[in-house]
Backbone as a printed PyTorch tensor [residue, N CA C, xyz], in Angstrom:
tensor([[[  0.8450,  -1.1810,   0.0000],
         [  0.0000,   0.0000,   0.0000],
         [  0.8890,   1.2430,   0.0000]],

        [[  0.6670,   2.4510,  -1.1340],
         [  0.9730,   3.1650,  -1.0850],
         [  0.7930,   4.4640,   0.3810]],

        [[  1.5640,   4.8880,   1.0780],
         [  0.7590,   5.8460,   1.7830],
         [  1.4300,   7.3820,   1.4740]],

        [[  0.9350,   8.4180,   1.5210],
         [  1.1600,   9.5420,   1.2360],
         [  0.2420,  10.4420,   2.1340]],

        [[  1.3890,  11.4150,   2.6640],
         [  1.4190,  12.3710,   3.9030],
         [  1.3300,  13.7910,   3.6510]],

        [[ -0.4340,  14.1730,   4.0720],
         [ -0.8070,  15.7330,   3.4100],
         [ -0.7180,  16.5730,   4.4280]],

        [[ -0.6450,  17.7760,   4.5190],
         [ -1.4440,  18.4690,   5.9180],
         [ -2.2670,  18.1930,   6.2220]],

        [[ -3.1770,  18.5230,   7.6490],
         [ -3.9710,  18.1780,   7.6630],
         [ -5.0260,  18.9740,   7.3950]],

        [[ -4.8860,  20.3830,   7.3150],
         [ -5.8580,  21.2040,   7.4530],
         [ -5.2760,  22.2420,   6.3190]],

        [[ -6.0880,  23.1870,   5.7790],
         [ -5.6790,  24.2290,   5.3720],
         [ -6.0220,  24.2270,   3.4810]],

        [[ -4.7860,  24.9320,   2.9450],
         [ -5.1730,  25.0570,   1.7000],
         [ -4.7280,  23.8800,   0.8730]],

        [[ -3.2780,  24.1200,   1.3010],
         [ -2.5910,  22.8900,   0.8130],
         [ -3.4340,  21.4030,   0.8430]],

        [[ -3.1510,  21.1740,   1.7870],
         [ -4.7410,  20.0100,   2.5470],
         [ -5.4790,  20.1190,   1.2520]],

        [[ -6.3370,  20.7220,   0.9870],
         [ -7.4800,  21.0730,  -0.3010],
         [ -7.0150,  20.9350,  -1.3170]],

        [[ -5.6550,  21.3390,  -1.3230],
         [ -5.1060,  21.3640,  -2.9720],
         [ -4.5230,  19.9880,  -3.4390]],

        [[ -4.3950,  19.3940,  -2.1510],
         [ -3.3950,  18.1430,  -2.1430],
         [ -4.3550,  16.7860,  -2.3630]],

        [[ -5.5260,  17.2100,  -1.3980],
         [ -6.5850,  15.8960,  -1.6490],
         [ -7.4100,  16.6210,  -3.0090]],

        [[ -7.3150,  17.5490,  -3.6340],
         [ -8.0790,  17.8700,  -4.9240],
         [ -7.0880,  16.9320,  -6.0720]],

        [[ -5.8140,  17.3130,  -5.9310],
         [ -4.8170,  16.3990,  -6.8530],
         [ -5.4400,  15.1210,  -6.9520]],

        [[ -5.2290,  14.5930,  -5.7210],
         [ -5.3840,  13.1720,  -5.5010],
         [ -6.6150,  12.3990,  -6.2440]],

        [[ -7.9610,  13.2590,  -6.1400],
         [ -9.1840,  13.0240,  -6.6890],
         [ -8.8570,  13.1700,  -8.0030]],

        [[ -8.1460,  14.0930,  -8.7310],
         [ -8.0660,  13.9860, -10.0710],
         [ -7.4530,  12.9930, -10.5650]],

        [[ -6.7090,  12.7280,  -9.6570],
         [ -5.9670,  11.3570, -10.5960],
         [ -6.6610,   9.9770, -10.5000]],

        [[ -8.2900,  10.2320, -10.0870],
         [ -9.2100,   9.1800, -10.3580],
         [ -9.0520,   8.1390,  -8.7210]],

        [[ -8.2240,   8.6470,  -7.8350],
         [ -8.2220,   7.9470,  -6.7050],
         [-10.0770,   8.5100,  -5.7000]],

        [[-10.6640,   7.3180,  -5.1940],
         [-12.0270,   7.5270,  -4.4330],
         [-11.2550,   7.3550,  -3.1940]],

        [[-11.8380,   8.1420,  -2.1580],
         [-11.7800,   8.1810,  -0.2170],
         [-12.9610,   8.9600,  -0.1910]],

        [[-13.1200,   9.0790,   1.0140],
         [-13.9120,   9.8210,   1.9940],
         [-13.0190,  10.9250,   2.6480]],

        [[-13.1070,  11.6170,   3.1220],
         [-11.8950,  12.5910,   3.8100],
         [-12.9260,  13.1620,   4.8990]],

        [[-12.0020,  13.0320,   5.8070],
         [-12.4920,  13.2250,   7.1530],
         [-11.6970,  13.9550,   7.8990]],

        [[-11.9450,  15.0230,   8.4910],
         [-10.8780,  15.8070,   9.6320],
         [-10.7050,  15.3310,  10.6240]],

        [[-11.4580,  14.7090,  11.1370],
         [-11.6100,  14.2140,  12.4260],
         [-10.3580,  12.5330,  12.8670]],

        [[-10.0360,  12.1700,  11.4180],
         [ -9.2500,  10.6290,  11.3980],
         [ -7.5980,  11.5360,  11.0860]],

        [[ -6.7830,  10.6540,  11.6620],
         [ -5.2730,  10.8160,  10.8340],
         [ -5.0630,   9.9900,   9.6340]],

        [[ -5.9500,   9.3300,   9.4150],
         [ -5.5240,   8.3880,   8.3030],
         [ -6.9450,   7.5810,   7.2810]],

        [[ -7.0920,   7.5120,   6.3220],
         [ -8.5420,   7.5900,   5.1960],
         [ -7.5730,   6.1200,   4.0640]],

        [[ -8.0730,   5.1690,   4.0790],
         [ -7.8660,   4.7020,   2.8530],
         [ -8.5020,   4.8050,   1.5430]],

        [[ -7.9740,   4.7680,   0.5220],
         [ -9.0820,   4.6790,  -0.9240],
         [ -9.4290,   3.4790,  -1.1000]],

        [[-10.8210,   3.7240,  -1.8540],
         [-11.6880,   2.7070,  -2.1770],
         [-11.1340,   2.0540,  -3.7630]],

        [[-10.6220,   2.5680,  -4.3120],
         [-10.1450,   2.1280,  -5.3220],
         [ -8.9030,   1.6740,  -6.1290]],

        [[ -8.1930,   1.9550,  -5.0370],
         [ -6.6710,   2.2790,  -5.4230],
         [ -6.0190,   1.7640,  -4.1090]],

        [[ -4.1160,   0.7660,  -3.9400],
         [ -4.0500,   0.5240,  -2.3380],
         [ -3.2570,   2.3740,  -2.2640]],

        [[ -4.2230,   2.4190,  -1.1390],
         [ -3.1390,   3.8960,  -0.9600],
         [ -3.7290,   4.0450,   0.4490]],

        [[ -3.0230,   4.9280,   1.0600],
         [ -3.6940,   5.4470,   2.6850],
         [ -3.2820,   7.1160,   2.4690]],

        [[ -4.1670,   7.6230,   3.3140],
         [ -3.3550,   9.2860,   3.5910],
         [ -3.4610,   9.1870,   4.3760]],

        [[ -2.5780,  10.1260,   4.8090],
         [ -2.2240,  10.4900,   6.1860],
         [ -1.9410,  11.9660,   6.3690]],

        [[ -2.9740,  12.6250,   7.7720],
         [ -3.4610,  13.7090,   7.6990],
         [ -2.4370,  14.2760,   9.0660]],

        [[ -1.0770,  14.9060,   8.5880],
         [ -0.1350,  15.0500,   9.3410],
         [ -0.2650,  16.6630,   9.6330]],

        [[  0.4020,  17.0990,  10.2400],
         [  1.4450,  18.9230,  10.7500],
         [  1.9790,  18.6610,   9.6560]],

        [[  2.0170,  20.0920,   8.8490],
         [  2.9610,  19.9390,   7.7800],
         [  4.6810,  20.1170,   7.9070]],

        [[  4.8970,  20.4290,   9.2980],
         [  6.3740,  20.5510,   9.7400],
         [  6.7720,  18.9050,  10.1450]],

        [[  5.8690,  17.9250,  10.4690],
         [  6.1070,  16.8040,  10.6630],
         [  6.1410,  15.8410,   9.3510]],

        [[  5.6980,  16.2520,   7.9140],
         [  5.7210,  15.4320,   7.1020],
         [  7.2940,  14.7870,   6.4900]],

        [[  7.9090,  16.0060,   6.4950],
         [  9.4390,  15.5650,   5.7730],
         [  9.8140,  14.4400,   6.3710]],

        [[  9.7370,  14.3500,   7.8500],
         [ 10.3840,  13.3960,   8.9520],
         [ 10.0030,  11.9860,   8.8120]],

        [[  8.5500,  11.9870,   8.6960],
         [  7.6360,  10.5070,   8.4060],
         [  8.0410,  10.1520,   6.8350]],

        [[  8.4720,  10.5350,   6.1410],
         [  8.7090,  10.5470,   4.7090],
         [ 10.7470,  10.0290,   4.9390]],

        [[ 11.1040,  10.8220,   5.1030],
         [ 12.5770,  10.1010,   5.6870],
         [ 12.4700,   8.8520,   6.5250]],

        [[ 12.0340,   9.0380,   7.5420],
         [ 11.7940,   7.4010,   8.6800],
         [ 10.5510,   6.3030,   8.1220]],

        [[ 10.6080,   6.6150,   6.3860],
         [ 10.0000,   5.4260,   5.5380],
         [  8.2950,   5.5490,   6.4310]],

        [[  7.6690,   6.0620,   7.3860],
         [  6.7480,   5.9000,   7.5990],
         [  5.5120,   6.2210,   6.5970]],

        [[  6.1640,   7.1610,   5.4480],
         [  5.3890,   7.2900,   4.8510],
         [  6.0130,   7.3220,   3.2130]],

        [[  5.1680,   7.1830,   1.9930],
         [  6.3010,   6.8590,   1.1040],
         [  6.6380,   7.8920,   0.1610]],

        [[  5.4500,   8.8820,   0.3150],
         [  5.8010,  10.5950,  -0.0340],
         [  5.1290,  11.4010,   0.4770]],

        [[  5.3740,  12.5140,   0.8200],
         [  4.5310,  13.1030,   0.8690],
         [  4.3390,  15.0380,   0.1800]],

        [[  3.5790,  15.5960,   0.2830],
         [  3.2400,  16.9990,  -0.0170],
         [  3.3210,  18.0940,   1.1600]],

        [[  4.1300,  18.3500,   0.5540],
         [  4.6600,  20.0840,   1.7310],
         [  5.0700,  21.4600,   0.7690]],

        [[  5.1630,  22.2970,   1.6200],
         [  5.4120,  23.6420,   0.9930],
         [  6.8420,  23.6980,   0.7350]],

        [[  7.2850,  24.5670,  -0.0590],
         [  8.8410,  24.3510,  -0.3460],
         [  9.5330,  24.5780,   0.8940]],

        [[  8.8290,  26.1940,   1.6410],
         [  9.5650,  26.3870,   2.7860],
         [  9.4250,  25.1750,   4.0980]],

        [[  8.5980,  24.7880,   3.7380],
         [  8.6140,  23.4440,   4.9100],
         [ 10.0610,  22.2250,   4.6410]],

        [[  9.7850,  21.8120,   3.1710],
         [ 10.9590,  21.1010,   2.8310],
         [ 12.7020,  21.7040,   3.4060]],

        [[ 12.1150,  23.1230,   2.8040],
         [ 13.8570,  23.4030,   2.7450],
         [ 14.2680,  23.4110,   5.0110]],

        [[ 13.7500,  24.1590,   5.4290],
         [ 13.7690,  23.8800,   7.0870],
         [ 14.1940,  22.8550,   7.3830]],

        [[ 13.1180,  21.3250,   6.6270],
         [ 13.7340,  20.0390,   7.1700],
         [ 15.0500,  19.8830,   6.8540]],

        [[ 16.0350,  20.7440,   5.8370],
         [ 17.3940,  20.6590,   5.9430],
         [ 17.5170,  18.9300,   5.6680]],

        [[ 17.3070,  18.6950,   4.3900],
         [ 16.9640,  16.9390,   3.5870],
         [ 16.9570,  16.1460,   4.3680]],

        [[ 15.9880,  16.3670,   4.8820],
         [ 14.9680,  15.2220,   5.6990],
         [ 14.6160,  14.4810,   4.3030]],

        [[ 14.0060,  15.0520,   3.5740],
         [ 13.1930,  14.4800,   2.0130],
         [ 13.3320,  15.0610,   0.4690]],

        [[ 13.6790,  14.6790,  -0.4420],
         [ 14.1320,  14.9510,  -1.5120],
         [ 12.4530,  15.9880,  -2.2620]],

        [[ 12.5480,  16.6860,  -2.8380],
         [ 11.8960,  17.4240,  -3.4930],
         [ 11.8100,  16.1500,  -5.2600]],

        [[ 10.8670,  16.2320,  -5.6960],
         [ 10.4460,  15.1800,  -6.6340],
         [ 10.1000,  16.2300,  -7.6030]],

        [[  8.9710,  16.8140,  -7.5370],
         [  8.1630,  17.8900,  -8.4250],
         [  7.6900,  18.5110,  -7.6210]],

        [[  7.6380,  19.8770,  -8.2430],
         [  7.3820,  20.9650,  -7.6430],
         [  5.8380,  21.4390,  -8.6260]],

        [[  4.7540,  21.1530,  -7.2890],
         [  2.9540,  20.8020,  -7.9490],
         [  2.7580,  22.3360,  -8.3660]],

        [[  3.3680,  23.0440,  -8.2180],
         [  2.8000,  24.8880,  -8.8830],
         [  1.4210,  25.0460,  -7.9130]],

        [[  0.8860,  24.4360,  -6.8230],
         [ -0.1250,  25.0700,  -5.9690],
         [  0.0560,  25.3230,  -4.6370]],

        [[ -0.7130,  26.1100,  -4.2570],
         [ -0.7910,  26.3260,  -2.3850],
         [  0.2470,  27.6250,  -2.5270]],

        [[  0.5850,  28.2070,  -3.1040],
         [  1.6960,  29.8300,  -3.1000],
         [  1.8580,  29.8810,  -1.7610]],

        [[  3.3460,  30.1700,  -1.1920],
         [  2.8860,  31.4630,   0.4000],
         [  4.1860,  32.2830,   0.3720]],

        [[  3.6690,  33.2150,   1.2300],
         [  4.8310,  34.4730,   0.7800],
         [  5.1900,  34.3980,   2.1050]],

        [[  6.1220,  34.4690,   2.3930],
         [  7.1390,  34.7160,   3.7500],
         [  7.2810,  36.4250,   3.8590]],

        [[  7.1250,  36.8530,   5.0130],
         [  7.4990,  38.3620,   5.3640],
         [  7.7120,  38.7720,   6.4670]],

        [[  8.8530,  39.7750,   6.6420],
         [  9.0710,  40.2660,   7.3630],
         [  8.5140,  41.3130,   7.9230]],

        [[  7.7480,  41.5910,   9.3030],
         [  7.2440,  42.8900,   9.8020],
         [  8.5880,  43.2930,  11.2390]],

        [[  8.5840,  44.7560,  11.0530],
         [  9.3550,  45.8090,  12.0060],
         [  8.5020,  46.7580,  13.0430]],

        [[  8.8400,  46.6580,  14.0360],
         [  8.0330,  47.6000,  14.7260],
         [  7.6020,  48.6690,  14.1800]],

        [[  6.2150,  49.5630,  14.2830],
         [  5.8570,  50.5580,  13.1250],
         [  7.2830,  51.8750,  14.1480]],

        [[  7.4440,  52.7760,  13.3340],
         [  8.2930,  54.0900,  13.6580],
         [  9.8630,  53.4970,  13.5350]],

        [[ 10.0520,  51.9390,  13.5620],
         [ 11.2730,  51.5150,  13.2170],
         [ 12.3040,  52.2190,  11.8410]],

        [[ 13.5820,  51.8960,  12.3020],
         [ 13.7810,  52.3850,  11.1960],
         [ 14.1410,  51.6430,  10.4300]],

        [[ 13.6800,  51.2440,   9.5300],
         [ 13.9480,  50.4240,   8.1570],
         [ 14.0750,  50.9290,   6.8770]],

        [[ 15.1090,  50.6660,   6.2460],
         [ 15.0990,  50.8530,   4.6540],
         [ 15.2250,  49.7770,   4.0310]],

        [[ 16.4170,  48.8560,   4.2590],
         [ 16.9630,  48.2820,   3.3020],
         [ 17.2130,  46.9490,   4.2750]],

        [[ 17.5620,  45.5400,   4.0140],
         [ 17.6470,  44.5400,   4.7410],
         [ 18.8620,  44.9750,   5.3030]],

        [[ 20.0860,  44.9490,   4.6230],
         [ 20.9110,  45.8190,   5.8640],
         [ 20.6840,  46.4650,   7.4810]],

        [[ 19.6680,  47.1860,   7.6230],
         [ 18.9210,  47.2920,   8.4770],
         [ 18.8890,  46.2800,   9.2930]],

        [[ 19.1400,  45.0700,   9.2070],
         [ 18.5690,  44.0460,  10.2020],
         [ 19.9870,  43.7620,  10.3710]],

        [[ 21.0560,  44.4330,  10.1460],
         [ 22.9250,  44.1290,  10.5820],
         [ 22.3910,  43.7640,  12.5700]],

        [[ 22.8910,  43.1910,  12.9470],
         [ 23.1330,  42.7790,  13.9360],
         [ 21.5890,  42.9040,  15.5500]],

        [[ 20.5470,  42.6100,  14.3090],
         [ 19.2360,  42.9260,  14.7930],
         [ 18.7280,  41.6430,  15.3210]],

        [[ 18.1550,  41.0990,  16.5740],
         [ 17.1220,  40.0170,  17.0140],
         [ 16.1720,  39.9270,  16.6030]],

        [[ 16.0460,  38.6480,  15.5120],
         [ 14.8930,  38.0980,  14.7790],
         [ 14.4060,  36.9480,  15.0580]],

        [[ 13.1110,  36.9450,  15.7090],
         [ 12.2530,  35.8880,  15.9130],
         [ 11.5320,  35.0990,  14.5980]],

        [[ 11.8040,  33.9640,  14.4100],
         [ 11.1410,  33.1440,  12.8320],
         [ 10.6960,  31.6830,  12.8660]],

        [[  9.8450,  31.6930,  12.1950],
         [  9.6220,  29.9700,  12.4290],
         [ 10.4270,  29.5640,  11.1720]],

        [[ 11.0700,  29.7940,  10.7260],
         [ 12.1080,  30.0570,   9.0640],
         [ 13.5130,  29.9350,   9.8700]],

        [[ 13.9530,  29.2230,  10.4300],
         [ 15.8920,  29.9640,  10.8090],
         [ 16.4550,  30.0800,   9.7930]],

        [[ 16.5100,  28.7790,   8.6050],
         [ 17.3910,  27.7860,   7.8850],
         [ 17.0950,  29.1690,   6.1800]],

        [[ 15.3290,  29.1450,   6.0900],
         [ 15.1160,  30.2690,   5.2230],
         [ 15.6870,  31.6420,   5.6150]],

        [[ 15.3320,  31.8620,   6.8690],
         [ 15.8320,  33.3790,   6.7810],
         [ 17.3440,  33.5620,   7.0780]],

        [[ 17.9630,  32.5120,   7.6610],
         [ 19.5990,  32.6190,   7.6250],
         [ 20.3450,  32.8270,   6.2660]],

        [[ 19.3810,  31.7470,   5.3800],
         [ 20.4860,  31.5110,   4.3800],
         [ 19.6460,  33.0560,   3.0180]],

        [[ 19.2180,  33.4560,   3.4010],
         [ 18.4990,  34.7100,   2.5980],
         [ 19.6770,  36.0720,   3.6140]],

        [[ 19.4540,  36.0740,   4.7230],
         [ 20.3220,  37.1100,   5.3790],
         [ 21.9090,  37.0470,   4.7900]],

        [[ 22.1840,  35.6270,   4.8660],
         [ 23.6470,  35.8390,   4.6240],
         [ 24.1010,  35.3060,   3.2250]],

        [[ 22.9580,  35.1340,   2.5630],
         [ 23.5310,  36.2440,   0.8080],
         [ 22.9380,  37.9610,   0.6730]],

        [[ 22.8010,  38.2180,   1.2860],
         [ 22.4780,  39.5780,   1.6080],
         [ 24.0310,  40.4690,   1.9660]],

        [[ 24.6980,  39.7530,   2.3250],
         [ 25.8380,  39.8330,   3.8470],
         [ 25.3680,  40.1570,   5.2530]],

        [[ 24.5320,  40.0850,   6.0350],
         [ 23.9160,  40.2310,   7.2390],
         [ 23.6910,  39.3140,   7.6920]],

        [[ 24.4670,  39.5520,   9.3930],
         [ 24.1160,  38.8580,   9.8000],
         [ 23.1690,  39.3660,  11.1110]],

        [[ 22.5490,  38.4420,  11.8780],
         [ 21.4730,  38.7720,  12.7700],
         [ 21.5310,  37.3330,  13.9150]],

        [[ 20.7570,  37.6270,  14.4320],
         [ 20.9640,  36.7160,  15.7510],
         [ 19.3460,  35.9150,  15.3220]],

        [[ 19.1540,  34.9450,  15.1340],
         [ 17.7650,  34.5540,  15.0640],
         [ 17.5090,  33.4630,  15.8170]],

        [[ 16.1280,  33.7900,  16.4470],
         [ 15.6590,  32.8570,  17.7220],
         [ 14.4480,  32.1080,  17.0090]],

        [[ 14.4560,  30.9140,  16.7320],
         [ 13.6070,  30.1290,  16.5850],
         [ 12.5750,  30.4110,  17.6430]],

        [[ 10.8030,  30.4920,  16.6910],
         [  9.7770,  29.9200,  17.4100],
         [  8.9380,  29.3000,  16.7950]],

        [[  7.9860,  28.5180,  17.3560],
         [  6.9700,  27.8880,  16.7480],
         [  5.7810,  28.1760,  17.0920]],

        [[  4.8690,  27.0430,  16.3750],
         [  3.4210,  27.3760,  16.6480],
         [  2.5760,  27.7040,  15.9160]],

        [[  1.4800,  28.4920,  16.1960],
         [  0.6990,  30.0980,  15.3090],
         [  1.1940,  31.2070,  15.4890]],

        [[  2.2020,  31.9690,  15.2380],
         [  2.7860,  33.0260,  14.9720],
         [  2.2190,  33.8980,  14.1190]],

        [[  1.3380,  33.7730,  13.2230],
         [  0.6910,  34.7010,  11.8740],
         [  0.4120,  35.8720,  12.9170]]])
Protein backbone atom coordinates (compact mmCIF):
# COMPACT_ATOMS: atom_id res chain seq x y z
CA UNK A 1 0.00 0.00 0.00
CA UNK A 2 0.97 3.16 -1.09
CA UNK A 3 0.76 5.85 1.78
CA UNK A 4 1.16 9.54 1.24
CA UNK A 5 1.42 12.37 3.90
CA UNK A 6 -0.81 15.73 3.41
CA UNK A 7 -1.44 18.47 5.92
CA UNK A 8 -3.97 18.18 7.66
CA UNK A 9 -5.86 21.20 7.45
CA UNK A 10 -5.68 24.23 5.37
CA UNK A 11 -5.17 25.06 1.70
CA UNK A 12 -2.59 22.89 0.81
CA UNK A 13 -4.74 20.01 2.55
CA UNK A 14 -7.48 21.07 -0.30
CA UNK A 15 -5.11 21.36 -2.97
CA UNK A 16 -3.39 18.14 -2.14
CA UNK A 17 -6.58 15.90 -1.65
CA UNK A 18 -8.08 17.87 -4.92
CA UNK A 19 -4.82 16.40 -6.85
CA UNK A 20 -5.38 13.17 -5.50
CA UNK A 21 -9.18 13.02 -6.69
CA UNK A 22 -8.07 13.99 -10.07
CA UNK A 23 -5.97 11.36 -10.60
CA UNK A 24 -9.21 9.18 -10.36
CA UNK A 25 -8.22 7.95 -6.71
CA UNK A 26 -12.03 7.53 -4.43
CA UNK A 27 -11.78 8.18 -0.22
CA UNK A 28 -13.91 9.82 1.99
CA UNK A 29 -11.89 12.59 3.81
CA UNK A 30 -12.49 13.23 7.15
CA UNK A 31 -10.88 15.81 9.63
CA UNK A 32 -11.61 14.21 12.43
CA UNK A 33 -9.25 10.63 11.40
CA UNK A 34 -5.27 10.82 10.83
CA UNK A 35 -5.52 8.39 8.30
CA UNK A 36 -8.54 7.59 5.20
CA UNK A 37 -7.87 4.70 2.85
CA UNK A 38 -9.08 4.68 -0.92
CA UNK A 39 -11.69 2.71 -2.18
CA UNK A 40 -10.14 2.13 -5.32
CA UNK A 41 -6.67 2.28 -5.42
CA UNK A 42 -4.05 0.52 -2.34
CA UNK A 43 -3.14 3.90 -0.96
CA UNK A 44 -3.69 5.45 2.68
CA UNK A 45 -3.35 9.29 3.59
CA UNK A 46 -2.22 10.49 6.19
CA UNK A 47 -3.46 13.71 7.70
CA UNK A 48 -0.13 15.05 9.34
CA UNK A 49 1.45 18.92 10.75
CA UNK A 50 2.96 19.94 7.78
CA UNK A 51 6.37 20.55 9.74
CA UNK A 52 6.11 16.80 10.66
CA UNK A 53 5.72 15.43 7.10
CA UNK A 54 9.44 15.57 5.77
CA UNK A 55 10.38 13.40 8.95
CA UNK A 56 7.64 10.51 8.41
CA UNK A 57 8.71 10.55 4.71
CA UNK A 58 12.58 10.10 5.69
CA UNK A 59 11.79 7.40 8.68
CA UNK A 60 10.00 5.43 5.54
CA UNK A 61 6.75 5.90 7.60
CA UNK A 62 5.39 7.29 4.85
CA UNK A 63 6.30 6.86 1.10
CA UNK A 64 5.80 10.59 -0.03
CA UNK A 65 4.53 13.10 0.87
CA UNK A 66 3.24 17.00 -0.02
CA UNK A 67 4.66 20.08 1.73
CA UNK A 68 5.41 23.64 0.99
CA UNK A 69 8.84 24.35 -0.35
CA UNK A 70 9.57 26.39 2.79
CA UNK A 71 8.61 23.44 4.91
CA UNK A 72 10.96 21.10 2.83
CA UNK A 73 13.86 23.40 2.75
CA UNK A 74 13.77 23.88 7.09
CA UNK A 75 13.73 20.04 7.17
CA UNK A 76 17.39 20.66 5.94
CA UNK A 77 16.96 16.94 3.59
CA UNK A 78 14.97 15.22 5.70
CA UNK A 79 13.19 14.48 2.01
CA UNK A 80 14.13 14.95 -1.51
CA UNK A 81 11.90 17.42 -3.49
CA UNK A 82 10.45 15.18 -6.63
CA UNK A 83 8.16 17.89 -8.43
CA UNK A 84 7.38 20.96 -7.64
CA UNK A 85 2.95 20.80 -7.95
CA UNK A 86 2.80 24.89 -8.88
CA UNK A 87 -0.12 25.07 -5.97
CA UNK A 88 -0.79 26.33 -2.39
CA UNK A 89 1.70 29.83 -3.10
CA UNK A 90 2.89 31.46 0.40
CA UNK A 91 4.83 34.47 0.78
CA UNK A 92 7.14 34.72 3.75
CA UNK A 93 7.50 38.36 5.36
CA UNK A 94 9.07 40.27 7.36
CA UNK A 95 7.24 42.89 9.80
CA UNK A 96 9.35 45.81 12.01
CA UNK A 97 8.03 47.60 14.73
CA UNK A 98 5.86 50.56 13.12
CA UNK A 99 8.29 54.09 13.66
CA UNK A 100 11.27 51.52 13.22
CA UNK A 101 13.78 52.39 11.20
CA UNK A 102 13.95 50.42 8.16
CA UNK A 103 15.10 50.85 4.65
CA UNK A 104 16.96 48.28 3.30
CA UNK A 105 17.65 44.54 4.74
CA UNK A 106 20.91 45.82 5.86
CA UNK A 107 18.92 47.29 8.48
CA UNK A 108 18.57 44.05 10.20
CA UNK A 109 22.93 44.13 10.58
CA UNK A 110 23.13 42.78 13.94
CA UNK A 111 19.24 42.93 14.79
CA UNK A 112 17.12 40.02 17.01
CA UNK A 113 14.89 38.10 14.78
CA UNK A 114 12.25 35.89 15.91
CA UNK A 115 11.14 33.14 12.83
CA UNK A 116 9.62 29.97 12.43
CA UNK A 117 12.11 30.06 9.06
CA UNK A 118 15.89 29.96 10.81
CA UNK A 119 17.39 27.79 7.89
CA UNK A 120 15.12 30.27 5.22
CA UNK A 121 15.83 33.38 6.78
CA UNK A 122 19.60 32.62 7.63
CA UNK A 123 20.49 31.51 4.38
CA UNK A 124 18.50 34.71 2.60
CA UNK A 125 20.32 37.11 5.38
CA UNK A 126 23.65 35.84 4.62
CA UNK A 127 23.53 36.24 0.81
CA UNK A 128 22.48 39.58 1.61
CA UNK A 129 25.84 39.83 3.85
CA UNK A 130 23.92 40.23 7.24
CA UNK A 131 24.12 38.86 9.80
CA UNK A 132 21.47 38.77 12.77
CA UNK A 133 20.96 36.72 15.75
CA UNK A 134 17.77 34.55 15.06
CA UNK A 135 15.66 32.86 17.72
CA UNK A 136 13.61 30.13 16.58
CA UNK A 137 9.78 29.92 17.41
CA UNK A 138 6.97 27.89 16.75
CA UNK A 139 3.42 27.38 16.65
CA UNK A 140 0.70 30.10 15.31
CA UNK A 141 2.79 33.03 14.97
CA UNK A 142 0.69 34.70 11.87
Amino acid sequence: MLRIAIQKSGRLSDDSLQLIRECGISFVSSSYKLKVEASNFPLEILYLRDDDIPGYVQDGVADLGIVGQNVLVEAGGAALEVEALGFSKCRLSLAVPRGAEYNSVADLQGKNIATSYPRLLGDYLAGQGVQAHLHTISGSVE
